[in-house]
Steps between C-alpha positions, in 0.01 A plus 500: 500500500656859429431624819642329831297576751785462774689744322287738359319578827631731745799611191705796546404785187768698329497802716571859390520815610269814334498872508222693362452934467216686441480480153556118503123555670306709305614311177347169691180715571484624156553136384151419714331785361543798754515874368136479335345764537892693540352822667318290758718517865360154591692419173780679549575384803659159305668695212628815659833474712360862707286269745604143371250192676591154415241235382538154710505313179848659433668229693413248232798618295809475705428156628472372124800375406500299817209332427598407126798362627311202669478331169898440582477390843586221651236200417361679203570362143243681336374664164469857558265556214238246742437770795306687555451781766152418701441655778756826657497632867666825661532535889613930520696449880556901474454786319644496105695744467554642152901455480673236663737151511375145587701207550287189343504127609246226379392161571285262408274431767243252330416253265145378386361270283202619312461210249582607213727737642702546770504785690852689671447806766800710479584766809720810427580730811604835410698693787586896481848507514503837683328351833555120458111407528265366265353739267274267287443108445347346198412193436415359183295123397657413182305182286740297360292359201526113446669418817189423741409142568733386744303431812582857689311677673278702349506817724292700677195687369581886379113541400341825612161534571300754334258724723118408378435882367602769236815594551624847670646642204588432132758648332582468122848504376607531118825365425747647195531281213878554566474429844694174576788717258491763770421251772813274422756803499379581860491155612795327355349212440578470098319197429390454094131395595445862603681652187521227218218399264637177407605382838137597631323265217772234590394560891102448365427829513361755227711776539760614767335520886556762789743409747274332800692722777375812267136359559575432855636897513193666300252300734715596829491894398150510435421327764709741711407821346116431529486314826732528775529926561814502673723434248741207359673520827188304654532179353677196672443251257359404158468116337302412215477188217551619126224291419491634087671683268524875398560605163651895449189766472231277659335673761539349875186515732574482866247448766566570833345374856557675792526233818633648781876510477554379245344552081416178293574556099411380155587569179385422190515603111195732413529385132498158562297468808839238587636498863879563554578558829295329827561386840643890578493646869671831558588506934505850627684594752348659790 
């Protein structure tokens, strides 16, 4: 089997160390579709450097090459081209701030079997380097296509319940036809099923899709902007399945439900009535 399970769970990650600025931020937050309308200060807020906040879903791009190095860990002997990104979490331990160094280290904390798939959870801690503590933690569940049916287990349940009424809020999103161009140049991650025609039919797909993190950062700001009034700053956590795909200049729809502490989320395409993103709880901090 390509992946032994002694090995591959609990393996070290290639870790790294990142630095980000200011404008390394608003480019992300342009790739996710801030700035529109550009006069607006709620807007501004993400594009502007004067009175710079940071989006939690920023923490999804220093912590990437980490997790694309599990597919070289110990225990894995895998074809690359056969993951695919499922489900992404961010724990925010303190405030963002919008320049800054992390040192990165990763592991591989779980392994599932999901039948016709198996299933690895990968753990990247991010610490500031200027205080020593952690700044962020993501953890990704990565489906390993064709390598399920070896007796694992089969994990625990990530389902989210749905509250029983309209939601609190809707917000509609409209993607750039160029946006996974724009999206990949803030994100780094350069791979040809976001960019190239041909690789996209090869993948099974019609035409190039948007990056799922970009999804996961369009749904995260308008949840943010419309529901929780104190700002970016107030979220603790966000996870969510990419449960569909995105194609540049569809239109997102995100509804909203306010519980408590805490918001649940969907998203889905307005042109195709398809889901792409389920199972998502924002925490706010209180």
């Amino acid at each position: 089997m390509p992946i032994d399970l002694g090995q591959a769970v609990g393996a070290e990650l290639t870790g790294t160390t990142f630095t980000w600025s200011d404008e390394d931020v608003i480019l992300y937050h342009l790739g996710i579709g801030a700035g529109v309308p550009p006069t607006d200060p709620d807007e501004l807020r993400y594009v502007y450097e004067g009175d710079l906040h940071v989006l939690p879903t920023y923490v999804s791009i220093p912590q990437f090459p980490v997790m694309m190095s599990m597919g070289f860990a110990p225990g894995f002997d895998i074809d690359l081209a056969m993951i695919l990104h499922g489900e992404h979490e961010i724990v925010i331990h303190e405030t963002i701030p919008s320049s800054g160094t992390v040192t990165q280290t990763g592991r591989v904390t779980d392994v599932f079997d999901k039948g016709k798939g198996a299933l690895a959870v990968v753990e990247v801690v991010s610490v500031l380097e200027k205080t020593g503590q952690p700044l962020f933690t993501n953890r990704a569940r990565i489906f390993i296509r064709g390598e399920g049916g070896f007796g694992g287990d089969s994990g625990p349940s990530t389902a989210e319940t749905i509250p029983e009424r309209d939601p609190d809020h809707v917000v509609e999103s409209t993607t750039m036809p160029q946006q996974a161009l724009l999206y990949r140049m803030a994100s780094g991650d350069k791979n040809p099923l976001h960019v190239d025609p041909g690789f996209a039919a090869f993948a099974g797909f019609d035409r190039p899709i948007l990056h799922g993190l970009c999804t996961y950062g369009i749904v995260a700001k308008a949840a943010v902007d419309r529901a929780v009034e104190s700002g970016p700053e107030a979220v603790a956590s966000f996870r969510a399945r990419f449960s569909g795909v995105v194609y540049p200049g569809e239109t997102l729809v995100t509804r909203i439900w306010e519980e408590g502490d805490h918001l649940v989320v969907t998203a889905e395409v307005k042109e195709r009535s398809a889901n792409v993103l389920s199972n998502g709880v924002i925490d706010l901090r209180q």
